[in-house]
C-alpha positions as CSV (number, residue, x, y, z in Angstrom):
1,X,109.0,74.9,111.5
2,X,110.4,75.7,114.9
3,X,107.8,76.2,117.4
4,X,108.1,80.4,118.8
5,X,107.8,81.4,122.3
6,X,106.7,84.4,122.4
7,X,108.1,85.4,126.1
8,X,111.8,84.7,125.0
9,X,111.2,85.8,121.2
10,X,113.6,89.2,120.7
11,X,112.1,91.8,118.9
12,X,115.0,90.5,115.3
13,X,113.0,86.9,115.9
14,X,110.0,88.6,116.2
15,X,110.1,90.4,113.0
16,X,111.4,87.2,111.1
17,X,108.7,85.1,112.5
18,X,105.6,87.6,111.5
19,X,107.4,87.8,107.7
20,X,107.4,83.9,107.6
21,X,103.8,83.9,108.2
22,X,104.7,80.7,110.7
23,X,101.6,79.4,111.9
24,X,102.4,78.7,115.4
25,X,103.7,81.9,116.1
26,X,100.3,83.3,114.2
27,X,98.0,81.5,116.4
28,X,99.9,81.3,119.7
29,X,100.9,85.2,119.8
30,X,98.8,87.6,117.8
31,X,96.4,86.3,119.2
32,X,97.7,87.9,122.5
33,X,98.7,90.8,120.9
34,X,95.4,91.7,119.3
35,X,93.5,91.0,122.1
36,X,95.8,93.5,124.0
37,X,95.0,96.0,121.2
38,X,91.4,95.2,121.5
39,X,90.4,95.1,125.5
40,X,93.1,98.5,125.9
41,X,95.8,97.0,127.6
42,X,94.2,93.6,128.8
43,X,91.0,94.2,130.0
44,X,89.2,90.7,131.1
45,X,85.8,91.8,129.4
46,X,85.5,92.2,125.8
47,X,84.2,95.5,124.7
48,X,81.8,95.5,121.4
49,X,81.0,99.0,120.0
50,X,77.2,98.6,119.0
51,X,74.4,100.7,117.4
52,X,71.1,99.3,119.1
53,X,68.7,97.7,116.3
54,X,65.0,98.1,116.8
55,X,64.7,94.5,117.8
56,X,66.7,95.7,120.6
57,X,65.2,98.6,121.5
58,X,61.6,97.1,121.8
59,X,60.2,96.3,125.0
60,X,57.8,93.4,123.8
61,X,60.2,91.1,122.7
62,X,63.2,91.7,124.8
63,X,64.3,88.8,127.4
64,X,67.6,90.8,128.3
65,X,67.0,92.9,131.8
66,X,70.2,95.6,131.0
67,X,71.1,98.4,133.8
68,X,72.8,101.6,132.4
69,X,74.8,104.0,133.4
70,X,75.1,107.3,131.0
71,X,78.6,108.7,130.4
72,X,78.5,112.0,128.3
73,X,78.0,110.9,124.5
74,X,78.4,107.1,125.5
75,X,75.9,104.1,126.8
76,X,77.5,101.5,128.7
77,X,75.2,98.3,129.2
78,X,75.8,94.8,131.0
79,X,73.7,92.5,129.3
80,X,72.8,89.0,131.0
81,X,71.0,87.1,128.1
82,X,68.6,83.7,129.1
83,X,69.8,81.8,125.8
84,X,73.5,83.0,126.3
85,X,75.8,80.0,127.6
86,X,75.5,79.8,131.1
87,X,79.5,79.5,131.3
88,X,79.7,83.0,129.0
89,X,80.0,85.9,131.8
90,X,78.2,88.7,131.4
91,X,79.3,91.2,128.4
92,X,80.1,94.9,128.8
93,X,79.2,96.7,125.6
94,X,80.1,100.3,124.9
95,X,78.5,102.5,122.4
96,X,79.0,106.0,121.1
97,X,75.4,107.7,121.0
98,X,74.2,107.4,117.6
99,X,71.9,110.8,116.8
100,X,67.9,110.2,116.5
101,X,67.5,110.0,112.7
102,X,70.7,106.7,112.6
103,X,68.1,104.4,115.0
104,X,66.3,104.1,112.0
105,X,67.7,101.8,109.3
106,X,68.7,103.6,106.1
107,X,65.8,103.9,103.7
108,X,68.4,102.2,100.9
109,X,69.2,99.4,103.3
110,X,65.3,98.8,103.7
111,X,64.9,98.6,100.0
112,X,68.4,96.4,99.4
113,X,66.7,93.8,101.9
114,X,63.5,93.4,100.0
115,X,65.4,93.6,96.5
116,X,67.4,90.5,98.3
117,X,63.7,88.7,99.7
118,X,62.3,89.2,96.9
119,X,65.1,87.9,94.7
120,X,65.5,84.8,97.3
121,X,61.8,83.7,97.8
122,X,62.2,83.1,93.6
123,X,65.4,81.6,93.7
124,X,65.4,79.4,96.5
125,X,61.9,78.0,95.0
126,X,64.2,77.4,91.7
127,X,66.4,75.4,94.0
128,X,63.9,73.4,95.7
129,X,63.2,72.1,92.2
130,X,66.7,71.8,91.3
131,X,66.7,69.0,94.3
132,X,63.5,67.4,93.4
133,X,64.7,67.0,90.1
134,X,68.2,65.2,90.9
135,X,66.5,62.9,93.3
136,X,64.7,61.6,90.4
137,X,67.6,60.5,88.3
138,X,65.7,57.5,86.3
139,X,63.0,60.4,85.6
140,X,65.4,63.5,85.3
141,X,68.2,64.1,82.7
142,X,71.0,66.1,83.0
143,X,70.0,68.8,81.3
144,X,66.9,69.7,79.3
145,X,68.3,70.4,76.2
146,X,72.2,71.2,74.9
147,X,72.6,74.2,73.3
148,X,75.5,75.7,71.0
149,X,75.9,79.3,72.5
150,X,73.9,80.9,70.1
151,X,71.2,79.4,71.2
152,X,71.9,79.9,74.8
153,X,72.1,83.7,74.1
154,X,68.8,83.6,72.1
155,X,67.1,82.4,75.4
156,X,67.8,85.7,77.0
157,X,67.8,89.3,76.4
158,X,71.0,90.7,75.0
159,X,73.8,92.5,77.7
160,X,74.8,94.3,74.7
161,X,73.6,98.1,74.4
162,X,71.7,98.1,77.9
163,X,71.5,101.6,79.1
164,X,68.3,101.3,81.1
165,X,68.4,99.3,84.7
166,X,66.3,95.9,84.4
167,X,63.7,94.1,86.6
168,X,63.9,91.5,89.1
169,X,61.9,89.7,86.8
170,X,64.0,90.5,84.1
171,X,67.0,88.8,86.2
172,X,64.9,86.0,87.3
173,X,64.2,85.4,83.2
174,X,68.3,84.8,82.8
175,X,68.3,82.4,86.2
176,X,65.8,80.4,85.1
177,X,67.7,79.6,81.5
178,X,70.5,79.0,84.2
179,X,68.4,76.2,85.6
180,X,67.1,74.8,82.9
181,X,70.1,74.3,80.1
182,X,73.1,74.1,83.1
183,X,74.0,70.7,83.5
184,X,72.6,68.7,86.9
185,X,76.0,68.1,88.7
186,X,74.1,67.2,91.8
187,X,72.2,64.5,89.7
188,X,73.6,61.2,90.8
189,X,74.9,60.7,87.3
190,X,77.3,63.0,86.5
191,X,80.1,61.3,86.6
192,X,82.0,63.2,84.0
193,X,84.6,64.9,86.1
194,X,86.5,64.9,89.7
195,X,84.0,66.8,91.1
196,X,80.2,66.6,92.2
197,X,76.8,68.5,93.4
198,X,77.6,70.9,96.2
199,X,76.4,69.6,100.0
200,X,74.0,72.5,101.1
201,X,76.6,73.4,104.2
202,X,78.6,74.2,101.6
203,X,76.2,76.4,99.2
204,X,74.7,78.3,102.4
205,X,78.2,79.0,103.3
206,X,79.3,80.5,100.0
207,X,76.0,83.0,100.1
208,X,78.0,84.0,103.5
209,X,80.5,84.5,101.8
210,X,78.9,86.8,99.0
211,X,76.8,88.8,101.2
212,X,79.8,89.6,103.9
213,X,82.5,89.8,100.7
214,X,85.5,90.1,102.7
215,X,88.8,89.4,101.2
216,X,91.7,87.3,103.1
217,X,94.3,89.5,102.4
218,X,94.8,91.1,106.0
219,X,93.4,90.4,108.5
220,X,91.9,93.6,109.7
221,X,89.0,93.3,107.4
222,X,88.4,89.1,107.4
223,X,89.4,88.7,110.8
224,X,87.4,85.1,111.1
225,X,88.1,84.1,107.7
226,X,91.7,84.3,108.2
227,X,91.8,82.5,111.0
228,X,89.7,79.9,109.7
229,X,92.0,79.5,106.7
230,X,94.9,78.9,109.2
231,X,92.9,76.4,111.1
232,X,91.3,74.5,108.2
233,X,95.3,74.3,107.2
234,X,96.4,73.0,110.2
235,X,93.2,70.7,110.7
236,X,94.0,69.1,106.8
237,X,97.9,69.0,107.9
238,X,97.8,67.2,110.3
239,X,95.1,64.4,108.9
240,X,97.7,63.9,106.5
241,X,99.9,62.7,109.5
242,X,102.2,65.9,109.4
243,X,103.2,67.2,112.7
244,X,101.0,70.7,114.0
245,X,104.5,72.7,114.5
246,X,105.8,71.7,110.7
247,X,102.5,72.9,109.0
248,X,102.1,75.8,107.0
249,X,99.7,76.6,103.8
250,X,97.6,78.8,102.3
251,X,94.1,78.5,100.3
252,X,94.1,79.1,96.5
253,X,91.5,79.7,93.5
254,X,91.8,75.5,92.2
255,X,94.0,73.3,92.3
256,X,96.1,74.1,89.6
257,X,97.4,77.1,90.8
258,X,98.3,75.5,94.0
259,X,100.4,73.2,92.4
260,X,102.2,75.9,90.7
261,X,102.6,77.6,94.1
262,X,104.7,74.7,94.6
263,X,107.0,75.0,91.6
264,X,107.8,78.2,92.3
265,X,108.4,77.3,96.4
266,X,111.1,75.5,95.6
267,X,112.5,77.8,92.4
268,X,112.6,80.1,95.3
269,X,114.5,77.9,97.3
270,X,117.1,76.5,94.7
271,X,117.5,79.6,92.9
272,X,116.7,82.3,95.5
273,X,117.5,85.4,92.7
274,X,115.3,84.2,90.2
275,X,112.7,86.4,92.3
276,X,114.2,89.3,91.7
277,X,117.0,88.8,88.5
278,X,115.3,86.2,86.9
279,X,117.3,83.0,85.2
280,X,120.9,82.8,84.5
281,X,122.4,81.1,81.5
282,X,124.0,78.9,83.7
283,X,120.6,77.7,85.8
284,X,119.9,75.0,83.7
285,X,116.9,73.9,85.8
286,X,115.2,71.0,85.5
287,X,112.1,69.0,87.4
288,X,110.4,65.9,87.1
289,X,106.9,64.7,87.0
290,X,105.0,61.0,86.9
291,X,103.7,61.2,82.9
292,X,100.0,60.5,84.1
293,X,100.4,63.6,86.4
294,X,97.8,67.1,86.0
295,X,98.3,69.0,83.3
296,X,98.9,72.2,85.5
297,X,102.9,70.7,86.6
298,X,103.8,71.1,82.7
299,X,102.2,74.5,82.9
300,X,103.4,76.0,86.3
301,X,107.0,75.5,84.8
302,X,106.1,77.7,81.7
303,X,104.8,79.9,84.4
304,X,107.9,79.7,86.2
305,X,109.8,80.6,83.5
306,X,112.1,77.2,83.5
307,X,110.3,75.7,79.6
308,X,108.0,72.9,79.7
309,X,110.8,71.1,78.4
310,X,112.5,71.4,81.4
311,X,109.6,69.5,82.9
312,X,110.5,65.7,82.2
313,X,107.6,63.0,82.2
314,X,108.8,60.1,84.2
315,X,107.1,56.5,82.7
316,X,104.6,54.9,84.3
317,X,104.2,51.3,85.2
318,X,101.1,50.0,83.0
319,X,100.0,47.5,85.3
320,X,99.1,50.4,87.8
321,X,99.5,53.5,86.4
322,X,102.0,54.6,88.9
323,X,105.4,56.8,88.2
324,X,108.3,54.2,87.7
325,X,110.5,54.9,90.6
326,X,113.5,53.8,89.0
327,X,112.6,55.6,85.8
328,X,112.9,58.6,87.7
329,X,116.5,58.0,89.5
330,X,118.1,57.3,86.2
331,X,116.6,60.3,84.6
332,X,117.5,62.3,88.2
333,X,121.3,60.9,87.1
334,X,121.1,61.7,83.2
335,X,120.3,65.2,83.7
336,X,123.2,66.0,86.4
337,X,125.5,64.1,83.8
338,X,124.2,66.8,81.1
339,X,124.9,69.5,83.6
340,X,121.8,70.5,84.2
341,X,120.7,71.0,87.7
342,X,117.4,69.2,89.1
343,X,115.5,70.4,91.9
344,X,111.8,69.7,91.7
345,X,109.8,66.3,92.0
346,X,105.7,65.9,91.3
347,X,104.2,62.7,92.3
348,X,100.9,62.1,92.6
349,X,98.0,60.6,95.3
350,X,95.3,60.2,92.8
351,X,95.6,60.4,89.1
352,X,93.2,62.0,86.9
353,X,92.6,59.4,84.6
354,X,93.7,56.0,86.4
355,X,93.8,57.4,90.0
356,X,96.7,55.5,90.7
357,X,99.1,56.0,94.1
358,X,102.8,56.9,93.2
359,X,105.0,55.0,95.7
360,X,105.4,57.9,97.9
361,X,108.1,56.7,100.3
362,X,110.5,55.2,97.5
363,X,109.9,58.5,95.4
364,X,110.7,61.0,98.5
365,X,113.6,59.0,99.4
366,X,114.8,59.6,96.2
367,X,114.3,63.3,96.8
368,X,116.1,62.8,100.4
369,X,119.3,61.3,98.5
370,X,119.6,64.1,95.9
371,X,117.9,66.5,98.2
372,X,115.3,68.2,95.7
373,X,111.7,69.7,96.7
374,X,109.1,66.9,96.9
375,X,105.9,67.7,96.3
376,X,102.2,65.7,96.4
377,X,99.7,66.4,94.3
378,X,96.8,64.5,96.0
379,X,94.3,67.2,94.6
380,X,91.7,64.0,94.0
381,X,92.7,61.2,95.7
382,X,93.6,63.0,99.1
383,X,90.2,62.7,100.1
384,X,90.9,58.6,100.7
385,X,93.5,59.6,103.9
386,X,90.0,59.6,105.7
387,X,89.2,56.3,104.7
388,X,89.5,52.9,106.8
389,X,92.7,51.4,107.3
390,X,92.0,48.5,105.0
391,X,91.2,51.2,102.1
392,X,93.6,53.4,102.4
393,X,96.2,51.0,102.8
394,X,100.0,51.7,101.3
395,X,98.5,54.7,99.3
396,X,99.9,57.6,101.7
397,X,103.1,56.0,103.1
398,X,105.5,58.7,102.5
399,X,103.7,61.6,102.3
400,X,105.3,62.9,105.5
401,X,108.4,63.4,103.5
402,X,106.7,65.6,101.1
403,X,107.9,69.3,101.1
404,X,104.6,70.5,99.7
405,X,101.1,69.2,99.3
406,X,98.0,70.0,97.3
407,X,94.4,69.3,98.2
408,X,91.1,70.3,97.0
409,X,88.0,69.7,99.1
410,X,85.7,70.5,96.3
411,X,86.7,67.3,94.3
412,X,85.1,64.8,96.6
413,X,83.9,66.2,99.4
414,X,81.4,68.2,98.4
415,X,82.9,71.4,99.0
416,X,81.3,73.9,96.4
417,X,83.9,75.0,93.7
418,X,86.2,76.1,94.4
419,X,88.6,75.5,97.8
420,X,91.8,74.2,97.4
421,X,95.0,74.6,99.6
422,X,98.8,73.9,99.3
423,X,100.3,72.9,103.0
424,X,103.9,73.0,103.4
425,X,105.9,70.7,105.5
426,X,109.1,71.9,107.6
427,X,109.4,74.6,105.2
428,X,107.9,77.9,107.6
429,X,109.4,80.8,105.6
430,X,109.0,79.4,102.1
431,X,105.5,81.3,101.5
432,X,106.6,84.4,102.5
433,X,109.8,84.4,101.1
434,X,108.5,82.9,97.7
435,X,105.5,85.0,97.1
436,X,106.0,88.2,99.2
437,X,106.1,92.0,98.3
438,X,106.5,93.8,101.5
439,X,104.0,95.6,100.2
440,X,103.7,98.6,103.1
441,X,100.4,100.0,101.9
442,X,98.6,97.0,103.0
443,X,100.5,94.5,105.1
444,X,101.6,95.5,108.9
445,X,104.0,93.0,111.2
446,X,101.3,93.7,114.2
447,X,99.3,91.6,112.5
448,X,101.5,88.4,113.5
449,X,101.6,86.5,110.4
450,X,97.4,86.4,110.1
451,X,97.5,89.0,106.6
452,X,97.7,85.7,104.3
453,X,97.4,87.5,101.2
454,X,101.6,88.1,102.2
455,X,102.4,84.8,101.4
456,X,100.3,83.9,97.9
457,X,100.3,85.2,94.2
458,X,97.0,87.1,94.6
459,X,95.7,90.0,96.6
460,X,91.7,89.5,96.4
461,X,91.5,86.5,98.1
462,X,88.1,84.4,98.1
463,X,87.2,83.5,101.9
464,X,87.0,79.4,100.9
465,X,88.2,78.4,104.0
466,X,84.2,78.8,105.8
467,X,82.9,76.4,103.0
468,X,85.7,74.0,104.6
469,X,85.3,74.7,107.8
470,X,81.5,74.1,107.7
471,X,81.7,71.2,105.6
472,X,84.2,69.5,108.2
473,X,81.5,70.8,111.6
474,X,78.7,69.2,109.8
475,X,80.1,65.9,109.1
476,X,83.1,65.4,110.7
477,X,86.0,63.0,110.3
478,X,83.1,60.1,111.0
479,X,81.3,61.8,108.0
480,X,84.2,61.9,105.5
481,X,85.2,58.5,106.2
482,X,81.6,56.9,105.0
483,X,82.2,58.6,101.7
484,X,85.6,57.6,101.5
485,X,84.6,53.9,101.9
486,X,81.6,54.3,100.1
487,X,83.6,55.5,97.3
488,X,85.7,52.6,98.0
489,X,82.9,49.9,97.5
490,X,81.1,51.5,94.4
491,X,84.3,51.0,92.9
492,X,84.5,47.1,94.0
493,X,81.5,46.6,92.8
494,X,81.3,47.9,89.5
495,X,85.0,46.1,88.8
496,X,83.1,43.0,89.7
497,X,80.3,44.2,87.4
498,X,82.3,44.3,84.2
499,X,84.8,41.3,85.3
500,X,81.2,39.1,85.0
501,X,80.5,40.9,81.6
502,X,81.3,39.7,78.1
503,X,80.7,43.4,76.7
504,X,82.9,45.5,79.0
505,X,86.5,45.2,79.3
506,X,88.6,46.7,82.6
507,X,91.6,48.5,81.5
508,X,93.5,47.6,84.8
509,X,92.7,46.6,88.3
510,X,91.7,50.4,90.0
511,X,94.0,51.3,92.8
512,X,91.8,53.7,94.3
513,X,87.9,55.1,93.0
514,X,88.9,55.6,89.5
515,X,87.4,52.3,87.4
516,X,88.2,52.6,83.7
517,X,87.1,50.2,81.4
518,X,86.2,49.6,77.4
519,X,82.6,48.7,76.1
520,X,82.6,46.2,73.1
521,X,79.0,46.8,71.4
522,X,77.3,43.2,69.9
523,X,78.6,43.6,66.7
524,X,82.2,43.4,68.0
525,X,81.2,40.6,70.2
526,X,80.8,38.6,67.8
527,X,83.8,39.9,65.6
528,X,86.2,40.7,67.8
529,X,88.9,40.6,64.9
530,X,87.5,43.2,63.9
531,X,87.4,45.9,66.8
532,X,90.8,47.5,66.3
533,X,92.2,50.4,68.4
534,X,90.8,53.0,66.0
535,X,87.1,51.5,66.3
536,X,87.7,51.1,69.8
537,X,87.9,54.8,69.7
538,X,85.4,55.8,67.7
539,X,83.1,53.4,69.5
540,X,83.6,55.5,72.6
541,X,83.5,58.6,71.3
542,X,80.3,58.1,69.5
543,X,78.5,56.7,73.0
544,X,80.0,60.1,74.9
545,X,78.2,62.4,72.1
546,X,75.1,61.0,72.5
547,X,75.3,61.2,76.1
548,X,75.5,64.8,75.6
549,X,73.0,65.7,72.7
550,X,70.5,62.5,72.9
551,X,70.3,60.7,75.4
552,X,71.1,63.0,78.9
553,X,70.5,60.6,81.3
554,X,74.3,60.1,82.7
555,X,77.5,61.5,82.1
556,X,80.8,59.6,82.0
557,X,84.4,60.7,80.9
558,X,86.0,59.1,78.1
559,X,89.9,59.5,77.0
560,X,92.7,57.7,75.6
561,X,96.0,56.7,77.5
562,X,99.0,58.1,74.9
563,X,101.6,56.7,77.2
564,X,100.7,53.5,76.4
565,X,99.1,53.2,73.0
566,X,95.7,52.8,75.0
567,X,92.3,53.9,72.6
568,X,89.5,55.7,74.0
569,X,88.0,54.3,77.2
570,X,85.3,55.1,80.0
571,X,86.6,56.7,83.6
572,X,83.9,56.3,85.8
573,X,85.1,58.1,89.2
574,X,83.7,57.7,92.4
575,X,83.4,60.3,95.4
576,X,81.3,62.8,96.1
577,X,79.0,61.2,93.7
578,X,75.2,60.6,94.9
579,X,75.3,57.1,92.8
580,X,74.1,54.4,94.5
581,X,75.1,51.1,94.9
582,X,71.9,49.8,92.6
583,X,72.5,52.7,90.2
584,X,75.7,50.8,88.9
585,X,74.0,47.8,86.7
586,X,71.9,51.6,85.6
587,X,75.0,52.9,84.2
588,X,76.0,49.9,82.3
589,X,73.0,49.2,81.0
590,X,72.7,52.9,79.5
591,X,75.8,52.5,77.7
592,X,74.7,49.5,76.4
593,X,71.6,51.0,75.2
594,X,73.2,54.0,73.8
595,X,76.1,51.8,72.0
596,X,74.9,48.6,71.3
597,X,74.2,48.9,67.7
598,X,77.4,50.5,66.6
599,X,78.6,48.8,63.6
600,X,81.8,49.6,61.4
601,X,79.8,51.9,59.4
602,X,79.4,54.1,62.3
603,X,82.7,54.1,63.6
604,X,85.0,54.4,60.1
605,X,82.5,57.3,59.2
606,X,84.0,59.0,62.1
């Protein structure tokens, strides 16, 4: 993206910059402009319109001296403030005079803030227990008891055929069933899916969130949260070693709809009337993805409109998991043989199942020669760019020749559900052009490039960027890069742990936090002859269920590997996990316990 200088920028420039949504020009000059609009003209102090609370109107309390001077139907006051920053000058506030009976708070507004204490004071004691309860994982299952859905329903009063407005109590009823039959993700032993218990940055920011409900669509009414999108953008960018100037993104509802923001990027770019005419008979697109890749790349191109057929798997290596390079040059060259025309390539930081590293350099200079859209999906194992050197090692070379990447901070780092983002590399105008509607009614140029909602498939837009933004002020790059490595080690160690053991099998060396092995119970021990690949699934399978419905004390995904005639195994995966270190000979030990006397008469009776 070329960097826009707003004092030699001509008004065409101008107008093609703000459409792009290019974040340099968004942050360097609207910035200007708007504060322009907002000071009239360029005034150095900033003037607040304010209606005067009772707080500040009370004598008793106040540590602000103020001196006023009345202007017909106006109060203007220069406040100098003891706990203000003593490098902050002093602030110029203007007012219009509200009438007598609007110094009083709103009677409705009184009883909405005691409706929200009173709802709190419950709640937040419900959480408190919550936290108790998930620092006493030995002690505390993951849930208290699972539940088909008629059951859950039973615990509560039916929705159905209410007419009459309920309690507080009555609400409080329904968030205690919540509580009690939700399962614990913040218990240090849910290990079940690529994502953990919330940090409490995170939850506090996402009441924000609720209580303000702005949308960041324009920026006229999320003013902050746009500009914390665009920063948390930039800020995530750049960590991935892209350059500021290049970097442009935008926040989305998961991570699979990022990733089929991407798809359609470069559909727009290869086959610019598809927007508007849709496909031609003589299209013929095709793109290619590593086998082991999220299901959501086969998906975004029935979205697209290309066929998941036109999506072709690449083969992975089994040693590592990884997309085959050369597996996906020759397929590259069979397709353009057939005539069809290929334009897209998904390879991933961070499988779901494995979490293996594609070779990012060899794959995007295979994108380089035959010049299609390269995109990373590093949804998971993004998070490891913040680990030390020695961990991160070889896994992100090449992603700087990405065209697109995808990232979600609520996998590992604790970001509540959900905040994901696809950033864009040298490719300014590709949102806007992509996704845009021009729509008038809503979206104005003086806005300089801040209304996001321009350049993404939605118009109600979740403010995730503050649960981001607070996450990274609270614990910093220092912060993420203890969990990375922490990740790391858990995932050295328990490797080690069932190298030493006779009962547990790895099924390959993990690249990065994902450790997936098979459990052999004692009967198989002894006759191994007999634990075929259909036992070996039903072994696991059996172990998973009663992790559910007996047992409740951990949580761990189980799957097969198709590609590679692989049965049912564990995936443990490490990140924002609260596991310990000492919790790991725990976790092997409870699938022993919960497995160890499955015979064949258990598994060929499933």
């Amino acid at each position: 993206m070329t960097h826009i200088n707003e004092a030699h920028i001509n008004e065409e420039e101008r107008r093609v910059a703000e459409s792009c949504g290019s974040l340099a020009y968004s942050r360097e000059s609207s910035s200007n402009s708007m504060q322009s609009n907002n000071n009239g003209g360029g005034g150095e102090e900033e003037v607040k319109q304010i209606r005067p609370s009772p707080k500040m109107m009370s004598k008793e309390n106040d540590t602000t001296t103020s001196s006023s001077v009345t202007i017909p139907n106006t109060i203007v006051t220069t406040n100098s403030t003891e706990e203000a920053e003593t490098t902050s000058p002093p602030t110029t506030t203007t007012t219009t005079n509200p009438s007598p009976a609007e110094t009083v708070v709103r009677a409705e507004y009184v009883e909405r803030k005691r409706d929200f204490e009173d709802l709190l004071d419950h709640v937040t004691s419900m959480i408190m227990d919550y936290y108790d309860e998930c620092g006493r994982p030995t002690e505390t299952q993951l849930h208290d008891e699972f539940l088909t859905p008629a059951q859950i329903l039973a615990k509560m009063k039916p929705i159905h055929g209410q007419i009459l407005p309920g309690s507080n109590e009555d609400c409080l009823n329904d968030i205690r069933v919540v509580f009690r039959h939700s399962l614990k993700t913040m218990h240090p032993f849910f290990l079940d899916k690529l994502y953990f218990g919330s940090d409490p940055i995170g939850q506090i920011a996402e009441l924000i969130v609720a209580v303000l409900n702005g949308t960041t669509h324009v920026y006229h009414v999320s003013p902050v949260f746009s500009t914390m999108e665009i920063e948390t953008i930039l800020w995530m960018g750049t960590a991935f070693g892209l350059r500021k100037e290049d970097i442009d993104g935008t926040m989305n509802p998961g991570g699979s709809m990022s990733n089929r923001m991407a798809l359609i990027l470069a559909r727009n770019e290869y086959f610019p009337h598809v927007k508007e005419k849709g496909w031609k008979s003589d299209d013929r697109p095709v793109g290619f993805t590593a086998v082991q890749s999220h299901y959501s790349i086969t998906t975004a191109a029935m979205v697209a409109g290309m066929g998941t057929d036109n999506m072709i798997q690449v083969p992975a290596i089994r040693e590592t998991s990884q997309m085959d390079p050369g597996a996906l040059e020759l397929r590259i060259q069979q397709e353009i043989e057939k005539g069809n025309k290929p334009f897209f390539v998904n390879a991933v930081a961070g499988t779901t199942v494995m979490g293996a590293f594609d070779d990012l350099k060899a794959i995007g200079e295979i994108c380089k020669r035959y010049k299609l859209w390269f995109h990373v999906d590093a949804c998971w194992g993004g998070f490891l760019i913040f680990s030390s050197p020695e961990n991160k090692a070889g896994k992100f070379d090449g992603i700087e020749l990405a065209d697109s990447i995808s990232f979600n901070p609520h996998k590992a780092l604790g970001v509540p559900q959900q905040c994901s983002m696809l950033i864009t590399n040298k490719k300014s105008c590709a949102l806007g052009q992509s996704n845009g509607s021009d729509a008038e009614y809503l979206f104005q140029p003086q806005n300089g490039g801040y209304d996001i909602g321009n350049k993404t498939l939605g118009c109600g837009r979740k403010a995730d960027a503050l649960k981001f933004w607070l996450t990274i002020r609270k614990h910093g790059l220092d912060g993420f890069r203890q969990l990375a490595d922490h990740a790391m080690e858990k995932a050295r160690r328990l490797t080690k742990l069932i190298q030493e053991s006779e009962d547990f099998e790895l099924v390959a060396i993990p690249m990065g936090t994902n450790v997936c092995y098979w459990y052999t119970p004692s009967y198989f021990v002894k006759n191994p002859e007999e634990y075929t690949h259909p036992r070996k699934a039903a072994v696991h399978q059996i172990i998973f269920n009663r992790m559910k419905e007996q047992g409740g004390r951990c949580l761990i995904q189980q799957q097969p590997l198709k590609e590679f005639g692989l049965p049912n195994f564990f995936r443990l995966a490490f990140g924002g996990d609260k596991a310990r270190l000492e919790d790991l000979d725990f976790l092997l030990n409870e699938t022993r316990r919960l497995g160890q006397d499955i015979t064949p008469l258990q598994t060929d009776a499933t």
